[in-house]
N, C-alpha and C positions, 0 to 999 in steps of 0.2 A: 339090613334093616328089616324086621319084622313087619309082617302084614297089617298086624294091628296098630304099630307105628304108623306105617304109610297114610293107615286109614285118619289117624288124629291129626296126620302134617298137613293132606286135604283138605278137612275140616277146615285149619285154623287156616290154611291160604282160601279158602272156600267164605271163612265169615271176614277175611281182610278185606277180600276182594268188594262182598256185597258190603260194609262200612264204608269205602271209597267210591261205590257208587251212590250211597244213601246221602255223604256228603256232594258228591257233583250235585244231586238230584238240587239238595237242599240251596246249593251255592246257585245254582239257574231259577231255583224257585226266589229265591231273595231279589234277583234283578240286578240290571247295570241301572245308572244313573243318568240317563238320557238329559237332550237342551231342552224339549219339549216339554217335559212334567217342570225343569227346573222356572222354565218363563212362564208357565201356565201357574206355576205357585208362585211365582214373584207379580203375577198381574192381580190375582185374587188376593194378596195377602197387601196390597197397596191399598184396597177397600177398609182392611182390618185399620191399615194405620189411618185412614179419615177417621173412623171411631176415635183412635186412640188421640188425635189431634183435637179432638169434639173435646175428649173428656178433658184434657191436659188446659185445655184453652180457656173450658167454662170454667174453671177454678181462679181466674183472673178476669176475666172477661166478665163472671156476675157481678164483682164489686162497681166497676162505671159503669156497667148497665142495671144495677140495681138501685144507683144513684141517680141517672137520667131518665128513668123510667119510674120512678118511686116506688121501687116494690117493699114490702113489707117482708118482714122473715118468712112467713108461710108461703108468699109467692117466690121468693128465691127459691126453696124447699121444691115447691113443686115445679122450678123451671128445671131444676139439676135433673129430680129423681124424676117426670115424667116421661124419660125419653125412654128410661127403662121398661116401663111397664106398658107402652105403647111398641115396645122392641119386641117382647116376648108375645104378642098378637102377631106382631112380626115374622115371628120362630116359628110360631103353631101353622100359620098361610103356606111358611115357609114348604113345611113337609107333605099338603097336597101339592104345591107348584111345581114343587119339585116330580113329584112324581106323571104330574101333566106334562110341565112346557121343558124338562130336561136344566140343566143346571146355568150351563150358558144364559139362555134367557130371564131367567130368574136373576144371575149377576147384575145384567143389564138391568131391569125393573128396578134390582136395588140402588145401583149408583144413578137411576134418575130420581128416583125417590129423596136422597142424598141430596143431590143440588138442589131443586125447588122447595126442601125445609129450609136448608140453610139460608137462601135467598129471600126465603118468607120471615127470616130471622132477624137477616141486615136491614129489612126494608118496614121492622117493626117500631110503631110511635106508642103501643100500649103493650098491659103485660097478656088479655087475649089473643091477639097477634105473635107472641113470641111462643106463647102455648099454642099457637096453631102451626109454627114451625117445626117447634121441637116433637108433636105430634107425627110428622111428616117425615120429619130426619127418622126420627124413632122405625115408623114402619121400617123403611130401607132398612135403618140398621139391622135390627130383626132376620128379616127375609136375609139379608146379608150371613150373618152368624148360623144359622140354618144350615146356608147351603154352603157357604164358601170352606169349614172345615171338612164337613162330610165329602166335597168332591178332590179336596187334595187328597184325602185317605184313599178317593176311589182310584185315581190318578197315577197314585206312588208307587214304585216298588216296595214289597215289603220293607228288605235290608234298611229302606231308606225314609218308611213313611215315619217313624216318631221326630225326625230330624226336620220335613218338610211342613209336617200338619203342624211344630211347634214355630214355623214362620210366622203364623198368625195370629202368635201370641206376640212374637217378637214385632210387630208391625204394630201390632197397638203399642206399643210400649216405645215404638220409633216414633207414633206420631203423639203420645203423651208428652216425650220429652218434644217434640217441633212446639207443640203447645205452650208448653211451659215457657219456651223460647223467646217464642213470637208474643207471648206475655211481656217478657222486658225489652223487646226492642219498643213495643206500642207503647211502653208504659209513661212516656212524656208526652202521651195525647190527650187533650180533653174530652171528657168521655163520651161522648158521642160518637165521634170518630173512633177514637179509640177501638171499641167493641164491635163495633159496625166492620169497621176495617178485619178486625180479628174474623168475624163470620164468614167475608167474602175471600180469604187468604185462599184455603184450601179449594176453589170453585177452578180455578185452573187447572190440578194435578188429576182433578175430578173429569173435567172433558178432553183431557190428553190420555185420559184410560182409555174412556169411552168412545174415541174416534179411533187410536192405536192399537191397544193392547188387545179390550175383546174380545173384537172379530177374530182372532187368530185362537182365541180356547177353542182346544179339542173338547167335544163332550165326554160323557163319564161311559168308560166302558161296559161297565156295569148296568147303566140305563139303556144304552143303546139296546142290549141281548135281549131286554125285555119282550121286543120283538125280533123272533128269530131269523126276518130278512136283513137285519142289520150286522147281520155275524160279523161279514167280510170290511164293515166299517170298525167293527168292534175290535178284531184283530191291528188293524192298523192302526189303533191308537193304543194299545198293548204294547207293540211291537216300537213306536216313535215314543213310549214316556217307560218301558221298564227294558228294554232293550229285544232283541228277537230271541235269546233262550229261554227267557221268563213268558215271553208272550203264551205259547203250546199252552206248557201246564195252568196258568193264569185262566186262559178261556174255557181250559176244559173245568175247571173248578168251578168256575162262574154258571157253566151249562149242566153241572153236574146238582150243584144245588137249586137251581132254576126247575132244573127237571123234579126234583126232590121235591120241592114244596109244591106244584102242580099237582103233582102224582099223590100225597096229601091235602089235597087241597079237594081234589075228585074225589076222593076216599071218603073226604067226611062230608061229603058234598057242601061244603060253604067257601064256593067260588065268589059267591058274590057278598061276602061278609067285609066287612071294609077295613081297612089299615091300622085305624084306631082301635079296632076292636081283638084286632089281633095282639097289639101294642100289649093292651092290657091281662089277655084271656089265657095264649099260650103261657106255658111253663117257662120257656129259655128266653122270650121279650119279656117278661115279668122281671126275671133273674138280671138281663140285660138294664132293662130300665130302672130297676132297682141301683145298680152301681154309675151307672150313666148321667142319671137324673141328680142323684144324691151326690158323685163328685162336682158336680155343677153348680148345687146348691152350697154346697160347704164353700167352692172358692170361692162365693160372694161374701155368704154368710158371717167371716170372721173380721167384716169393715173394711177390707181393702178401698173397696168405693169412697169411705169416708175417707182415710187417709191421701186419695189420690183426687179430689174432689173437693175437699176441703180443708188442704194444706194451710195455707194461710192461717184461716181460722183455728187448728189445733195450734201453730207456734204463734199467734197472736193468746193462743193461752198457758205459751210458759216464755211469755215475757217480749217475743218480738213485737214492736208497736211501729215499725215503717213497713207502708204496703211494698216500697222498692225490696228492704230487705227481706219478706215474707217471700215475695216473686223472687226472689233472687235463690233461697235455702230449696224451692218449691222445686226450682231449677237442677238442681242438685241433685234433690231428691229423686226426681226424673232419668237425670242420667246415669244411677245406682243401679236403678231397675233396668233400664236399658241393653246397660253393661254385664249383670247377671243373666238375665234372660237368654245371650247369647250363650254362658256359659250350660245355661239348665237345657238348649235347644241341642247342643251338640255331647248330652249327656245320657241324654233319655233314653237312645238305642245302645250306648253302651253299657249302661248300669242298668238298665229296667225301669220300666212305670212303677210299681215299690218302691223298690229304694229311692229313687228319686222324691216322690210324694211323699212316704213317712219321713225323711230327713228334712224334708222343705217343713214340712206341718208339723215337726217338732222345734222349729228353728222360728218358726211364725210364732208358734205359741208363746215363748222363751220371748222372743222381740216386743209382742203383745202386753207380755207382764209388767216389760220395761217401761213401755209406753206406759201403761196405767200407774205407774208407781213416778216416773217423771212429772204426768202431769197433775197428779193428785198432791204433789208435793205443794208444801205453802209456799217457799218461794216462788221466786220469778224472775226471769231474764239471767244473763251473766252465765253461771256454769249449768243451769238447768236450764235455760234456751239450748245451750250446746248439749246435753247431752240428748233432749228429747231429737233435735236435729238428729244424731248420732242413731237413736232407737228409731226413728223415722225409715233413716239409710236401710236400718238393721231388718226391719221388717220387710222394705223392698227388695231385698237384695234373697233375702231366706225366700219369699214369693215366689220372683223370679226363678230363682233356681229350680222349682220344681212343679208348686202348684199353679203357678201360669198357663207354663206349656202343657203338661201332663193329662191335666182335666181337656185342653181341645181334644188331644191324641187319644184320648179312653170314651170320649164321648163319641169322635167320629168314630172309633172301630169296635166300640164293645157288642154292635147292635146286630142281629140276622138282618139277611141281604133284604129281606121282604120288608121287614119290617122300620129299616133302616134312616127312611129319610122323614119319616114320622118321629121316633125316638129319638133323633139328633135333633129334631123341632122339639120337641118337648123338653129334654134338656137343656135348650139353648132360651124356651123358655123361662124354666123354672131358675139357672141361671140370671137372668134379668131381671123378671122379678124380684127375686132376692137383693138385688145391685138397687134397684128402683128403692124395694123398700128403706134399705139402708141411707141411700141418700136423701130421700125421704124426712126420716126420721133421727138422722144422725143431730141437727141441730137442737129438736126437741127433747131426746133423749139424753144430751151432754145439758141441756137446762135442770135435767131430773134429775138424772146420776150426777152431775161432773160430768167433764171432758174424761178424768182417770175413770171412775166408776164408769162408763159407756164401754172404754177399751175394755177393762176387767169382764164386763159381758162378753165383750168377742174373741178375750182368750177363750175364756169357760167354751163356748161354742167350739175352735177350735181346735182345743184339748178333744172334746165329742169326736172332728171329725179323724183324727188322730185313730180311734180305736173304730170307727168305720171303718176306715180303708185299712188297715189290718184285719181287719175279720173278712172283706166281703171281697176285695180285689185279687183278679188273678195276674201271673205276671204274663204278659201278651206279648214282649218281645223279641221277634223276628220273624213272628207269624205270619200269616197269610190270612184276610180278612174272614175267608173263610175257614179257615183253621180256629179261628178264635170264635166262630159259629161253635163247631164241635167239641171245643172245649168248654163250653155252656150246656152243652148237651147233655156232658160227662157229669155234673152238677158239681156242686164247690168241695164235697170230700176228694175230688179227683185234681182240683187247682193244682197249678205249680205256683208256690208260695216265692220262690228265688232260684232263678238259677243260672250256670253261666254257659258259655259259650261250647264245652265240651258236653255237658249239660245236654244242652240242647240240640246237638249234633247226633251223638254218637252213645250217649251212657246206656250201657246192657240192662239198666233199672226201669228204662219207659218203654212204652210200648205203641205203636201205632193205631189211633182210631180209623173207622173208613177214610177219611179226607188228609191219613198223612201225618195228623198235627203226635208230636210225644205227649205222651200226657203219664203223669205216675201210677204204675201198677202196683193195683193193689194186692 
């Protein structure tokens, strides 16, 4: 064997060798799947499902209490949709609280927030009394949605967070369908009872968190480092929620950009410039909240709220006329979504935030048209009850699959570490708001358009967000929170559009930024 042979057989055992360690590095950066991160995201994602139970609930629960209470159409309107837009003042509290009292605390504020609307809800004889509930509930929820996706992301192993942060989609979607449930068990009550009863259901599962579950959250590693005598705390929740070979690199990444923004931070001397100003001012929180804020707004924006909120009332408009059988399809509808959403939860990390969200939102769009051309049709009942039933399923199910989960998991980790628990509040506001207005407005605007012409707006929308998240999302999965910093940094001609698993391991076409992440060389 010649010398200059020898020299190329080195080489190639020389770049196997360093490949094999690139992938250990990457396989210990990704994490094991520890008990602690899994109960720590099954106690927070129990809060999501009281939401999901609120919503699934009031879609049956308005009609006997809009009958015992006499409320008029505009006060039904504004009992549905005011919880949203009282939620997203929720969201905005959410991201200084977060940054004061740490995440824990913050849970707590929210599930007592939680009980005493709801209480103030059961124990209502007018329609200001019920607006001063849902006021209440609202906040919680809010402050809730804030914090409780951003800290499973902070919590998670990478390999692991699209599968965990999409818990908290699927927990509303658990308690949407209890709702819907507990809609036909009550529904041979006279309304009084009835709705009352439905309010006070969930106050149980609410003070067995609060006394159980709780106290046992680990805080967020992440916030802990803030201050640097917390290290040795910091580490041991690392080390109990992503296993001890992920914890090293983990902390050091966390201390790495910690140091990074101080050390910019001294540079331009605006130490004391505030969170929100950063949100808006920097280039890569701009670019983050840019995609953050807007997949948020888009998964309200295309009616979901209205169809999950006012079921009845759309198949009360292609022909169902018994409130048992409207509860009963509503029911259904519920456990569609339910049942998809698991399948969109344990999809996300192996297909990518792309592909998942452009196939959900071209499937939503397609479901949407159905919708509007069902209920736009002149007949009524008989095969057009069943099929809008059928495009109902069709739209929960397309939902589920993608844009449910997706928008939590892109909103908790699109954001820089600093700027992070401000910009999941403002997403999570604009989020609600959108939800608010929709429910809001859904009853007035199906009197304007039709029930069909309303959907037909919220394909059109849809379609929009369709070519949004093509243009502006990068694909994030298997990153490292801050990995997904530095690929912001790189700005979007440098995104990874799709890619897979070899991809992202090992391909001789990427290249390494400071912090690790592949990113395409140009």
């Amino acid at each position: 064997m010649t010398a200059s042979e020898k020299d190329v057989r080195q080489d190639d055992e020389t770049r196997e060798m360093i490949s094999s360690m690139e992938m250990e590095d990457a396989s210990k950066r990704g994490g094991s799947l520890e008990w602690l991160a899994v109960s720590s995201v099954m106690t927070v994602s129990i809060f999501a499902g009281l939401l999901g139970y609120d919503i699934g609930v009031m879609s049956g629960a308005l009609l006997p209490m809009s009958r015992d209470l006499s409320f008029t159409s505009s006060q039904e309107e504004i009992a549905v949709g005011c919880l949203n837009f009282v939620s997203a003042a929720g969201a905005i509290s959410g991201g200084t609280m977060y940054n004061k009292l740490g995440a824990v605390k913050c849970v707590k504020i929210a599930v007592v927030l939680y009980a005493v609307g709801m209480l103030v809800i059961a124990a209502s004889h007018s329609f200001a009394m019920v607006f001063l509930g849902r006021l209440i509930v609202g906040l919680g929820v809010g402050l809730g949605f804030a914090i409780c996706p951003q800290y499973i992301a902070e919590i998670s192993p990478p390999a692991w967070r699209g599968v965990l942060v999409s818990c908290f989609e699927i927990s509303i979607n658990l308690g949407l369908c209890g709702g819907y449930l507990a809609n036909l068990v009550f529904v041979n009550l006279s309304d009084s009872p009835r709705w009352r009863g439905l309010m006070l259901l969930p106050l149980v599962p609410t003070a067995l968190i609060y006394i159980l579950n709780i106290p046992k959250l680990p805080e967020s590693p992440r916030w802990l480092l803030r201050e640097p005598r917390n290290e040795a705390l910091a580490r041991d929740v690392l080390v109990r929620t992503c296993g001890e070979a992920a914890a090293g690199p983990a902390l050091a990444d966390i201390k790495e950009i910690i140091a990074q923004q101080n050390a910019e931070e001294e540079s331009q001397g605006d130490r004391g410039k505030k969170g929100w100003a950063r949100l808006f001012e920097e280039p890569v929180a701009r670019r983050a909240l840019l995609i953050g804020a807007g997949t948020a707004f888009f998964q309200q924006a295309n009616g979901s709220e209205a169809a999950v909120y006012y079921v009845p009332q759309v198949l009360k408009a292609a022909g169902v006329e018994s409130e048992r059988d409207q509860l009963g399809a509503a029911a259904v509808v519920g456990m569609c979504k339910t049942v998809f959403i698991t399948v969109g939860q344990f999809s996300v990390d192996r297909y990518g935030r792309r592909v998942m969200l452009l196939s959900s939102i071209a499937a939503v769009t397609a479901s949407l048209w159905l919708l509007a051309y069902c209920l736009g049709a002149a007949q009524a009942g008989g095969s057009a009850a069943g099929i809008t039933l059928f495009a109902l399923c069709f739209f929960m199910a397309s939902f589920s699959l993608g844009m449910g989960p997706v928008t939590w998991v892109v909103a908790s980790e699109i954001f820089p570490l600093r700027v992070r628990s401000k910009g999941v509040a403002f997403s999570m506001a604009a989020n609600r708001i959108t939800s608010g207005t929709v429910a809001m407005t859904f009853l007035s605007l199906s009197r304007w358009l039709g029930v069909g012409g309303a959907f037909s707006l919220f394909a059109c929308v849809s379609a929009s967000h369709f070519v949004f998240t093509y243009a502006l999302l990068p694909e994030t999965r298997g990153k490292t929170l801050e990995e997904i910093e530095a690929v912001l940094a790189a700005g979007s001609s440098r995104y990874q559009r799709f890619v897979d698993d070899e991809e992202v391991a090992s391909s001789p076409t990427y290249e390494a930024n400071r912090s690790g992440v592949p990113i395409r060389a140009s």
